[in-house]
KEKE-3310 file (N, C-alpha, C; in steps of 0.2 Angstrom, whole numbers, plus 5000, padded with zeros to 4 digits):
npx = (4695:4701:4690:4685:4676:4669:4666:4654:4657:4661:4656:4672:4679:4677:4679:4694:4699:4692:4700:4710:4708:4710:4723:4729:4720:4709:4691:4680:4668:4655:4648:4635:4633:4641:4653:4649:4641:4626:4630:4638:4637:4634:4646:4649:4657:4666:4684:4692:4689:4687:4689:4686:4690:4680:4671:4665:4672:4671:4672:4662:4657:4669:4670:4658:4663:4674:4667:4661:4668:4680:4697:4707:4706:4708:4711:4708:4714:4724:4724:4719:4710:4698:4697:4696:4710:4712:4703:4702:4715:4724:4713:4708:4718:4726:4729:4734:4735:4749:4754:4746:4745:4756:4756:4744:4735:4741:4743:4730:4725:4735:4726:4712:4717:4721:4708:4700:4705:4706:4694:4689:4681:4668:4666:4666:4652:4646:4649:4642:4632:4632:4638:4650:4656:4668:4665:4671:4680:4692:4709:4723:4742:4750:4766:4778:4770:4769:4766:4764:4767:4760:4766:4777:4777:4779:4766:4766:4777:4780:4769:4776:4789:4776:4774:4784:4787:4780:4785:4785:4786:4791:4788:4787:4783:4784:4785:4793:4807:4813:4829:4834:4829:4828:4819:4813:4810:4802:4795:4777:4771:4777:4773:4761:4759:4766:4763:4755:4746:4739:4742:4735:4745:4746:4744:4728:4728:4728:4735:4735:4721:4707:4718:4719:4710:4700:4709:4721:4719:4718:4732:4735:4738:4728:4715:4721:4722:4715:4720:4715:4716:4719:4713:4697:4695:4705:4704:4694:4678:4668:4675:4680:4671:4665:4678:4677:4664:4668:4678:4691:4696:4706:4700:4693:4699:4692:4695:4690:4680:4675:4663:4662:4656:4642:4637:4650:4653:4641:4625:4619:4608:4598:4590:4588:4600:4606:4618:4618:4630:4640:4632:4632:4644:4646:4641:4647:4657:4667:4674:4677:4673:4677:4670:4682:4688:4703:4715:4707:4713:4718:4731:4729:4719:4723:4735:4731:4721:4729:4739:4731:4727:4737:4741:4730:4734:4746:4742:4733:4743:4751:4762:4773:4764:4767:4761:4755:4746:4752:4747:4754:4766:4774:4767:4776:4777:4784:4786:4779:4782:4789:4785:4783:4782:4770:4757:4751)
npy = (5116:5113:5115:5108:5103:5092:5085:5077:5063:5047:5029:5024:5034:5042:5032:5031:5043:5045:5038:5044:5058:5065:5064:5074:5086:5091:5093:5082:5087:5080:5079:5074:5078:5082:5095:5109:5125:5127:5121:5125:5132:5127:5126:5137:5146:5138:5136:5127:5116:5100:5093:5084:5072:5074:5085:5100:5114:5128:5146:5151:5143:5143:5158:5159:5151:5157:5172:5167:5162:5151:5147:5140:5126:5109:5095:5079:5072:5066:5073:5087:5095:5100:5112:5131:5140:5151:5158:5155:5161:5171:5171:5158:5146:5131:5113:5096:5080:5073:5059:5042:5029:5024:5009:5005:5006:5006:4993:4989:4992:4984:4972:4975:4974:4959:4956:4959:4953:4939:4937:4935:4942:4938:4923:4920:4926:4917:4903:4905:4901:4888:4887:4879:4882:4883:4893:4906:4913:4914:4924:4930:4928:4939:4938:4945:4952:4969:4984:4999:5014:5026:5043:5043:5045:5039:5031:5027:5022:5009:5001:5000:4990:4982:4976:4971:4963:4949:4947:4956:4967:4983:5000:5018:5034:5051:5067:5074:5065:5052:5050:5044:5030:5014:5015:5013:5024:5032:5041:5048:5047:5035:5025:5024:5017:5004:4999:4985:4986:5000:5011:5026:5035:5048:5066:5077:5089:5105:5101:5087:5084:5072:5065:5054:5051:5053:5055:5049:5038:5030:5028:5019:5000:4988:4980:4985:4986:4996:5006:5016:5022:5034:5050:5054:5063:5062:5054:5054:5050:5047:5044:5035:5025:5025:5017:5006:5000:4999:4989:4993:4995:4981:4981:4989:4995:5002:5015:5028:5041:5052:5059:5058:5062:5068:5052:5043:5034:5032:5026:5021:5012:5010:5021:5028:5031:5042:5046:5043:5039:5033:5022:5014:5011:5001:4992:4985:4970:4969:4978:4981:4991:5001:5009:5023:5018:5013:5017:5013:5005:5000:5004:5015:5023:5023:5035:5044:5052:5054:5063:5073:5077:5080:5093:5101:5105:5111:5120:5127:5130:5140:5137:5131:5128:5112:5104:5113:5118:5130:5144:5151:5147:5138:5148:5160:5171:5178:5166:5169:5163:5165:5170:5166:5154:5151:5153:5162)
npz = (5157:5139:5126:5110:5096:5085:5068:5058:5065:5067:5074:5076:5075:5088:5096:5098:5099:5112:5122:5122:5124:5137:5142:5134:5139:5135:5132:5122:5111:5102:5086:5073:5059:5044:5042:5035:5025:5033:5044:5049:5059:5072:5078:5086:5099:5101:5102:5093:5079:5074:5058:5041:5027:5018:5024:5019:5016:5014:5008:5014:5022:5032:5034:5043:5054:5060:5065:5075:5081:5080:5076:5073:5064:5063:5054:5052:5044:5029:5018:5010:5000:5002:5009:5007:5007:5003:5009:5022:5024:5038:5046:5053:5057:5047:5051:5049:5046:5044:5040:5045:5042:5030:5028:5030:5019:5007:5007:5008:4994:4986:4991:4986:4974:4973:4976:4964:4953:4957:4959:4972:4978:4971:4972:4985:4990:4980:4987:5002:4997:4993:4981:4973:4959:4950:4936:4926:4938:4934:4936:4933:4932:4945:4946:4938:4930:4924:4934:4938:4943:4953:4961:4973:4987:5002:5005:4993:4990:5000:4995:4984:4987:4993:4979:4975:4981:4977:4966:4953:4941:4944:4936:4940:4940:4947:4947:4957:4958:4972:4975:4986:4985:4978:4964:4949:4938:4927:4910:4911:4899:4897:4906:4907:4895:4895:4907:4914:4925:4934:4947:4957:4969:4976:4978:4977:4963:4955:4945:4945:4944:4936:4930:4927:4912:4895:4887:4893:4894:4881:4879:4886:4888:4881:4892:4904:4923:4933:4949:4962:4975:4983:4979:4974:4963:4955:4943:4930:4931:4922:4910:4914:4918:4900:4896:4902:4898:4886:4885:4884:4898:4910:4922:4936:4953:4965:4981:4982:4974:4965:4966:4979:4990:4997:4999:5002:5018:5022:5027:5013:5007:5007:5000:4984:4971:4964:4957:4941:4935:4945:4950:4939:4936:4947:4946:4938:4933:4932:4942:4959:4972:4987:5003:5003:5013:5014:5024:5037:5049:5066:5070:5061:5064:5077:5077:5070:5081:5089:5084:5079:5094:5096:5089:5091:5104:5104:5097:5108:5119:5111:5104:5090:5076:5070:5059:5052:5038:5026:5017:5011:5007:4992:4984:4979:4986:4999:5014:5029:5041:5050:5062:5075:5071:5062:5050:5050)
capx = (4696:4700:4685:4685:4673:4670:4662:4654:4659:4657:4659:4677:4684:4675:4684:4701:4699:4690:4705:4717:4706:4710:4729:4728:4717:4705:4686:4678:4659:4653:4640:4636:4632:4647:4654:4648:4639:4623:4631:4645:4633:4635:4654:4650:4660:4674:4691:4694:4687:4691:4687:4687:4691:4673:4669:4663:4677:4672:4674:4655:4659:4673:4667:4652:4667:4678:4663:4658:4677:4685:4703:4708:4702:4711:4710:4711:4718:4732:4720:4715:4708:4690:4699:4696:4716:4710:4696:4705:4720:4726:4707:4709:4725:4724:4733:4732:4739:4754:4756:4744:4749:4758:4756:4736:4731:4748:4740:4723:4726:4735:4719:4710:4719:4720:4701:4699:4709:4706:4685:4687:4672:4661:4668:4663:4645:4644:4649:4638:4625:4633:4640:4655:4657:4674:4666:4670:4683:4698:4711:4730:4747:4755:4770:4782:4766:4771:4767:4764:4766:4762:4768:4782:4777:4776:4763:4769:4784:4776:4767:4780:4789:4772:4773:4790:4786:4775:4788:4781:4793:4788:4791:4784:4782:4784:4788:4798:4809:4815:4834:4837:4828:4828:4815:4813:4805:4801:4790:4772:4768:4779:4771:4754:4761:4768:4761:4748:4741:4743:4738:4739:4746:4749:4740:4724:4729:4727:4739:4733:4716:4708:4726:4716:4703:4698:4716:4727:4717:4720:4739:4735:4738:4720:4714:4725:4719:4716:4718:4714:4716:4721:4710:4693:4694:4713:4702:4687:4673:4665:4680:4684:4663:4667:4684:4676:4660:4671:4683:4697:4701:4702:4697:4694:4699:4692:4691:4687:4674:4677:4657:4661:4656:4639:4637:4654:4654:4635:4622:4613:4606:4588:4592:4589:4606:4605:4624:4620:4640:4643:4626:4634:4651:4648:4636:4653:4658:4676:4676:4676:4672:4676:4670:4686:4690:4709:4716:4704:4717:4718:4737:4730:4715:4726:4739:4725:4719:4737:4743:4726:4727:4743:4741:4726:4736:4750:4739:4731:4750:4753:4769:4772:4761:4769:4756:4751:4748:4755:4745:4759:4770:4773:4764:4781:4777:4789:4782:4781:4781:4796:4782:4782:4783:4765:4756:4750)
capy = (5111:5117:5112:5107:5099:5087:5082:5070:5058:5041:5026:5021:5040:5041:5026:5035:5052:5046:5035:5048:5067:5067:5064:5078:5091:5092:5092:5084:5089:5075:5083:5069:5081:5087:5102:5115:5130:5125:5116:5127:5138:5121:5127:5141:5145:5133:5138:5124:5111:5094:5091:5078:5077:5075:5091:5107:5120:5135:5152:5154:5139:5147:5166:5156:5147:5164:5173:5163:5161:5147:5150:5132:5120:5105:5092:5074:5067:5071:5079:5096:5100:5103:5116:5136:5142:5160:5160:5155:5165:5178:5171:5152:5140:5124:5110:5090:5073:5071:5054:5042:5021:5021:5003:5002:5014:5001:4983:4989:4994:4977:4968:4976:4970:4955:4952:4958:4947:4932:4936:4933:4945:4935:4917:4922:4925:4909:4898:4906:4899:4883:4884:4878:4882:4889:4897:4914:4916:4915:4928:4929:4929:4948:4940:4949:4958:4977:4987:5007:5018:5034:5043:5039:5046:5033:5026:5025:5016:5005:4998:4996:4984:4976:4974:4968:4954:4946:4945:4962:4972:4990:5006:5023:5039:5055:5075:5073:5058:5050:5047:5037:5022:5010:5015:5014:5030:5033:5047:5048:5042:5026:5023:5023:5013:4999:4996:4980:4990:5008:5013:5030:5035:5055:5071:5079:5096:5107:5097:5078:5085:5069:5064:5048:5053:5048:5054:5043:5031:5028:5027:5010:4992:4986:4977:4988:4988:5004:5005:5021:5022:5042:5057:5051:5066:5060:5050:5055:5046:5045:5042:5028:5020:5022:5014:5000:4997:4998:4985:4994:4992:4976:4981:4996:4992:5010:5014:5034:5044:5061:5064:5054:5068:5062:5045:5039:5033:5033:5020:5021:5003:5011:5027:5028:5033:5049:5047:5036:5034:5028:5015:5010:5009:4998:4987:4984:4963:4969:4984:4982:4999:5003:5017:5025:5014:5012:5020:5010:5000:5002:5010:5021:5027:5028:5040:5049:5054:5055:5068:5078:5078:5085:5099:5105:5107:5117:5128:5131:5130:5146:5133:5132:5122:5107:5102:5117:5117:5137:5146:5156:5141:5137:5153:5165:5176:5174:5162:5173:5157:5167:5170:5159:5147:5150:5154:5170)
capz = (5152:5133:5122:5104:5092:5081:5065:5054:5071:5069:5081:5076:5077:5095:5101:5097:5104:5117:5124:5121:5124:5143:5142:5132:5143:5129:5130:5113:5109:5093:5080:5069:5054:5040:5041:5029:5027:5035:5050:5053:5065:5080:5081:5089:5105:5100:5097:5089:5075:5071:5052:5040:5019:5014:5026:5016:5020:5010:5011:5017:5030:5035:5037:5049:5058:5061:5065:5080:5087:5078:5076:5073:5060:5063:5048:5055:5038:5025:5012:5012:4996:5003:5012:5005:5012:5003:5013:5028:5027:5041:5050:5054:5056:5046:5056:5045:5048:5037:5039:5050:5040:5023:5027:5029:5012:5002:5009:5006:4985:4983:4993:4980:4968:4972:4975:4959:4950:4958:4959:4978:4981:4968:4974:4994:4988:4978:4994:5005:4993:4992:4974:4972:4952:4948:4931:4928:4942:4931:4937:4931:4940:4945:4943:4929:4927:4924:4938:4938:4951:4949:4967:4977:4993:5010:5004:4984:4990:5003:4987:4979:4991:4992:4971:4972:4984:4972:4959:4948:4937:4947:4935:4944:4939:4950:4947:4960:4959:4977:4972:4991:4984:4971:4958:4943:4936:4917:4911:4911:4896:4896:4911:4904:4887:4897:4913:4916:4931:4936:4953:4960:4975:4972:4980:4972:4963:4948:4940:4944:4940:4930:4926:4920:4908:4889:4881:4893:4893:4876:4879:4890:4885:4881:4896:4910:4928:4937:4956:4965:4985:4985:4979:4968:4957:4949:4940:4925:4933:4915:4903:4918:4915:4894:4895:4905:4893:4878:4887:4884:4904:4912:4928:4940:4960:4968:4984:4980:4970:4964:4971:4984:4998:4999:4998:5006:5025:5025:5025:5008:5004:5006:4996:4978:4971:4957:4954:4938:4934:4953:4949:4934:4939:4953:4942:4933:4936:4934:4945:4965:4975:4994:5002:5005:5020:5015:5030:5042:5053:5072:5072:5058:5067:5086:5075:5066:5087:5093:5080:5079:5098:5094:5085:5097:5111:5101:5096:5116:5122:5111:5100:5083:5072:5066:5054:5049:5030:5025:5011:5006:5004:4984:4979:4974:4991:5007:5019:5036:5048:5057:5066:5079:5065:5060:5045:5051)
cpx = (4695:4696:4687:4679:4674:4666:4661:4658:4655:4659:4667:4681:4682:4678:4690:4701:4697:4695:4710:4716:4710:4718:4732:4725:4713:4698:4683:4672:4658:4648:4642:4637:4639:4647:4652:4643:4631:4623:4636:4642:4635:4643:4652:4652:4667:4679:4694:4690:4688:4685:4688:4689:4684:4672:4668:4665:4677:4673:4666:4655:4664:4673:4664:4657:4670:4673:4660:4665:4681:4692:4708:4704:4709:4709:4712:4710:4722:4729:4717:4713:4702:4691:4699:4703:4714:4708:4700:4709:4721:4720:4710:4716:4722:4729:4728:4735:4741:4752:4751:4746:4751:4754:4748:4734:4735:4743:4730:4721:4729:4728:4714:4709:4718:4711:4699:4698:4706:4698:4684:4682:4668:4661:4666:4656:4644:4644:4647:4633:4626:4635:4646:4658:4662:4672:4667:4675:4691:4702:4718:4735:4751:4760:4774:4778:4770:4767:4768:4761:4766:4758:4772:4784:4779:4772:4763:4775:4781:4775:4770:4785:4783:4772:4779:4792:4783:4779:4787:4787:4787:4792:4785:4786:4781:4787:4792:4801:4811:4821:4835:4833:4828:4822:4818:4808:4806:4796:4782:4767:4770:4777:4763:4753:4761:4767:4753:4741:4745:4738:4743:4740:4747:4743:4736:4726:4728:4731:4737:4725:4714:4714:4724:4709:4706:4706:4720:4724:4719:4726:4740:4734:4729:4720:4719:4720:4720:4714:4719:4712:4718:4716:4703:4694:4701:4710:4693:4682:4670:4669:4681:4676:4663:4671:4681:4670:4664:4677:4687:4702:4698:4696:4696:4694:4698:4691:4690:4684:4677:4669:4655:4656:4647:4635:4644:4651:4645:4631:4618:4609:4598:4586:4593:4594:4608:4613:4622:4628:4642:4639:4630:4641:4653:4645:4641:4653:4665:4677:4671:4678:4672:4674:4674:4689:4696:4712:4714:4708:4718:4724:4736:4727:4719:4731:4737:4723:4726:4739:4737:4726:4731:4745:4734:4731:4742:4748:4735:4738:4751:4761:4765:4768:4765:4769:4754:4752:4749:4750:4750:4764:4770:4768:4768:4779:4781:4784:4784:4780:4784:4793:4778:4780:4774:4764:4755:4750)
cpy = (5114:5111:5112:5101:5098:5085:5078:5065:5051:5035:5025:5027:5039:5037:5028:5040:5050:5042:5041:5056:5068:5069:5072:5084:5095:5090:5089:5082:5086:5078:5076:5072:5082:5092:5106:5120:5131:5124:5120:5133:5135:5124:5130:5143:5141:5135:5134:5117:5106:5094:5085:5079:5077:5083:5096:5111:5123:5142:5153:5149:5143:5155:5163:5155:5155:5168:5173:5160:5153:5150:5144:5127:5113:5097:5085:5068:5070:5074:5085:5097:5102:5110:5124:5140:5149:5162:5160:5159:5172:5177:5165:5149:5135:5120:5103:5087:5071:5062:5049:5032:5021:5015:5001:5004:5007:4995:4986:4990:4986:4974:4970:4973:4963:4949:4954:4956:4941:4932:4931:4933:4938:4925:4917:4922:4921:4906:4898:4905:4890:4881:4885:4878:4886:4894:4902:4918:4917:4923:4927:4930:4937:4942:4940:4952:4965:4981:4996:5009:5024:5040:5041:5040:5039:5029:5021:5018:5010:5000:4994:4992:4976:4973:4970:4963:4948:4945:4951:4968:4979:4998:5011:5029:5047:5064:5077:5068:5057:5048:5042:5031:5020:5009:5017:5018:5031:5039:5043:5044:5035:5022:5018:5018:5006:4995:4990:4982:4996:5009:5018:5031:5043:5058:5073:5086:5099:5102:5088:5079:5079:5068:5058:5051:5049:5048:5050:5037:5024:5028:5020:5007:4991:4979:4978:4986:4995:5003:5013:5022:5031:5048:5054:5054:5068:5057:5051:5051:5042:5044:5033:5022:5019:5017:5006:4996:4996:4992:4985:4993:4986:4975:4986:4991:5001:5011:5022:5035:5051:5063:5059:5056:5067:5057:5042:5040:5034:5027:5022:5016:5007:5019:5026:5033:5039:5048:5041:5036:5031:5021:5010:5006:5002:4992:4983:4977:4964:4976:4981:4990:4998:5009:5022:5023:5011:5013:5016:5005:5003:5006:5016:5026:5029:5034:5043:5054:5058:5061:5075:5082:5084:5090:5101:5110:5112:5122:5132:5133:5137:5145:5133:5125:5118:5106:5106:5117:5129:5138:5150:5152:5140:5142:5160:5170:5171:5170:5168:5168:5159:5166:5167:5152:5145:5154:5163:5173)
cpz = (5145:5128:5113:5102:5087:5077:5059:5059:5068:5073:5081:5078:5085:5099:5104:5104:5111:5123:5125:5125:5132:5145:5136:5134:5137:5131:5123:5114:5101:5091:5075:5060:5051:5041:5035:5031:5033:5042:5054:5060:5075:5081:5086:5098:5104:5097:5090:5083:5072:5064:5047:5031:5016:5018:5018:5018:5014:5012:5014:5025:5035:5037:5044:5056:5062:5065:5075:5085:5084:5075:5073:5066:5061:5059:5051:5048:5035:5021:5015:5006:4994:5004:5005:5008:5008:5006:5018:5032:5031:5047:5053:5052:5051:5047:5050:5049:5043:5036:5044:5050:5033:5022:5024:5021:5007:5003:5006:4997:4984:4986:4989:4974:4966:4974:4970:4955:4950:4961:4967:4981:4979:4972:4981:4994:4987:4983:4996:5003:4992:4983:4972:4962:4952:4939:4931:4935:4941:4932:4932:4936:4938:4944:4936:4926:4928:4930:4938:4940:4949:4957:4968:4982:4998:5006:4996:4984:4995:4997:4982:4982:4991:4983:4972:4974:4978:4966:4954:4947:4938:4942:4940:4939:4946:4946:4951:4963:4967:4976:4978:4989:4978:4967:4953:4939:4928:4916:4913:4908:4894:4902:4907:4897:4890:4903:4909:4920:4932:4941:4957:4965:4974:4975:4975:4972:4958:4945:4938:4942:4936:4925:4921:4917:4901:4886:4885:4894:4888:4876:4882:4884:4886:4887:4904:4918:4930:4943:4959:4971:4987:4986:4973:4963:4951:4945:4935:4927:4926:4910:4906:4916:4906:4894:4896:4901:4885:4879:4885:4890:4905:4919:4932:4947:4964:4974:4987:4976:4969:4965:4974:4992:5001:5001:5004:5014:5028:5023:5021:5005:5005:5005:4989:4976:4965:4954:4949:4937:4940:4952:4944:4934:4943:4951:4940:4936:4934:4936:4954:4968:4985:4995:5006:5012:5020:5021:5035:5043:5060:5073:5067:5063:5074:5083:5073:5073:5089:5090:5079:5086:5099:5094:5088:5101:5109:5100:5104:5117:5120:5109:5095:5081:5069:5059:5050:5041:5029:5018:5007:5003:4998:4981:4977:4981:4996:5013:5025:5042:5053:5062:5071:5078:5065:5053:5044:5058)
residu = (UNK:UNK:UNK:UNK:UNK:UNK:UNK:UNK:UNK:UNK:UNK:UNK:UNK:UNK:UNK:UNK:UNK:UNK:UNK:UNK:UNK:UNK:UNK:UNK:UNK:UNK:UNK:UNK:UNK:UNK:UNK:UNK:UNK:UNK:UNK:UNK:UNK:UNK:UNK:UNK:UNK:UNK:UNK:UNK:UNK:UNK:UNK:UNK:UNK:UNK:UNK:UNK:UNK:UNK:UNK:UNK:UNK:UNK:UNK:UNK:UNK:UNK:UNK:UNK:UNK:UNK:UNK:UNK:UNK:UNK:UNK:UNK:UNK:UNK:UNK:UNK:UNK:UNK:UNK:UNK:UNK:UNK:UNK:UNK:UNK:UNK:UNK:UNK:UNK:UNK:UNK:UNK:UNK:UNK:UNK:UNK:UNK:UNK:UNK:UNK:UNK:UNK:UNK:UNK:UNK:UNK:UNK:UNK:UNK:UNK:UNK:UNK:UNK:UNK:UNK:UNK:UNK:UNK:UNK:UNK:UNK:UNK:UNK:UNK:UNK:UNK:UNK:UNK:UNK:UNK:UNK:UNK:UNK:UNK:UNK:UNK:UNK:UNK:UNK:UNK:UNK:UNK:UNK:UNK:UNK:UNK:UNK:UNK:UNK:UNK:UNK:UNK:UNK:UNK:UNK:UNK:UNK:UNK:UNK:UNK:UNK:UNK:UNK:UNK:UNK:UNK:UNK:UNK:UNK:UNK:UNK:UNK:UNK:UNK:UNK:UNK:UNK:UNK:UNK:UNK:UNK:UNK:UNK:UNK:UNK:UNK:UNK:UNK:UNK:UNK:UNK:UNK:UNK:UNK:UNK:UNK:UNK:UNK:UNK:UNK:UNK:UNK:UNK:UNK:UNK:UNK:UNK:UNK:UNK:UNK:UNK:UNK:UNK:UNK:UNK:UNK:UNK:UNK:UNK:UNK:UNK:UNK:UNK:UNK:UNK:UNK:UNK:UNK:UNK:UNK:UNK:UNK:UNK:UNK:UNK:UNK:UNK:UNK:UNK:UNK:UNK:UNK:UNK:UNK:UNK:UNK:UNK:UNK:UNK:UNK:UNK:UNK:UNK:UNK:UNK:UNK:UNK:UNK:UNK:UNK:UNK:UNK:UNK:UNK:UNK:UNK:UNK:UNK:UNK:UNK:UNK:UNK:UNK:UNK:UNK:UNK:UNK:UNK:UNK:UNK:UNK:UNK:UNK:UNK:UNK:UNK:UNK:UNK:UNK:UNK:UNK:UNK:UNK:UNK:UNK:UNK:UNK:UNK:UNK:UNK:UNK:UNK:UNK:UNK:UNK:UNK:UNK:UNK:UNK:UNK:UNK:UNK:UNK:UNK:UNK:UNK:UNK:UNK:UNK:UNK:UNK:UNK:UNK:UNK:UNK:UNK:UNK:UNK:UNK:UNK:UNK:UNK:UNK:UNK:UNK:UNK:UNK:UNK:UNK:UNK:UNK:UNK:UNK:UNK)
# end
């Protein structure tokens, strides 16, 4: 039986894998801890590692892992940019999950929205108290609101279906437009001038780096929403808490952190919280916070399993990595995948 484990394991992953691991010819060993330097010792003997995007994949995790016989890091989400691919390359695979629901990540940023808007949260608490007072829950209508996308992968366009249902004039923004659909693309900063709400959909890179901070901030409509379901750190944490005390935005719907790693997926309610900007953030009465639980739907989580399994069993089989993310890709050297359509 070929073995692999698994970290940062919590009950919902377990369910998955565990339906799935045997149809597969996979052993899975759960460690509850994050992967990083510290923890990467528990791999040892396992070819392969299931990871996560908060995980700590450094080059010092990574030596540990190598070190000890991992050969595999298999990513059971679409981010990777915990991930050391220097450190990695020529020692360790890296295998993701491109794709696992458009749709959940898309429905979960409008549901944001519109329990922002329409002060659903605060209106659910009242009732359960018995106070039926509408003051203070005055929301407005999306429609012929302006609407800006900025992405227009799977989940970007999803979204944008979902905006267009609702009535909502959808411009977007991408670097690289989608020509087979019907958007409406404009640059960056006529996105930012024009749009009601701007919510990103787009990968974290040097380039989206705080793409929202103090100076585009100032390009928005005063009283803009900002909805962010992607990468926390596309987003200035503290230009996002100024903008919000000086009520330049009208509202934040976040359901990432850029120091999310850790805090999110964990019970902190009886933990004093050192991040004041997260404190204050969350204080905010026009800002709702999840803790990254977009994705959380049952066909994501069975295709998050299915696709991870996936890309195990490729790599025992001694077939080309699907998923694999290439380090030499987009960096001016030839990809050598020839070989046996891997990375190295």
């Amino acid at each position: 039986m070929r073995k692999i484990c698994f970290f940062d394991t919590k009950p919902y992953d377990k369910t998955y894998f565990d339906l799935m691991k045997d149809d597969y010819g996979v052993q899975v060993e759960y460690f509850e801890p994050k992967l990083g330097k510290r923890t990467a010792f528990m791999a040892k003997g396992f070819e392969v590692v299931v990871a996560f995007v908060n995980d700590s994949i450094d080059k010092e995790t990574i030596d540990i892992l190598y070190e000890n016989g991992t050969r595999l890091i298999a990513m059971r989400c679409a981010g990777y940019n915990n991930v050391d691919f220097k450190a990695a390359y020529g020692k360790i695979h890296i295998v993701r999950v491109p794709e696992y629901s458009p749709y959940a990540v898309a429905e979960h940023a409008m549901a944001l929205l519109l329990s922002l808007n329409r002060k659903i949260h605060r209106a659910y608490i009242r009732t359960r108290d018995f106070n039926f007072s509408l003051n203070g829950l005055t929301g407005f209508d999306l429609h012929k609101k302006t609407m800006g996308v900025i992405g227009t992968g799977k989940i970007g366009r999803v979204f944008i279906d979902i905006c267009k249902g609702f009535g909502m004039k959808v411009i977007a923004y991408d670097p690289y437009p989608n020509k087979d659909f019907d958007i409406n693309y404009v640059s960056l900063n006529e996105l930012f001038e024009e749009s009601d709400i701007i919510s990103l959909h787009c990968p974290l890179t040097k380039d989206t780096f705080h793409m929202i901070n103090s100076d585009t901030i100032s390009k928005m409509k005063d009283g803009v929403y900002i909805i962010n379901t992607s990468r926390g750190a596309l987003v200035d944490s503290e230009a996002l808490l100024e903008a919000l005390k000086a009520e330049k935005l009208g509202g934040a719907c976040l359901d990432v952190y850029e120091e999310e790693t850790d805090l999110f997926y964990e019970d902190m309610s009886y933990v004093v919280i050192h991040d004041d900007i997260l404190a204050r953030i969350i204080s905010m009465p026009n800002v709702i916070v999840t803790s990254h639980q977009a994705f959380l739907t049952k066909e994501a989580l069975q295709n998050i399993a299915e696709t991870t399994l996936s890309n195990c069993r490729e790599y025992f089989d001694n077939k080309p990595l699907n998923n694999e993310v290439c380090y030499q890709c987009g960096k001016g050297d030839k990809c050598i995948r020839e070989n046996n359509k891997r990375c190295f």
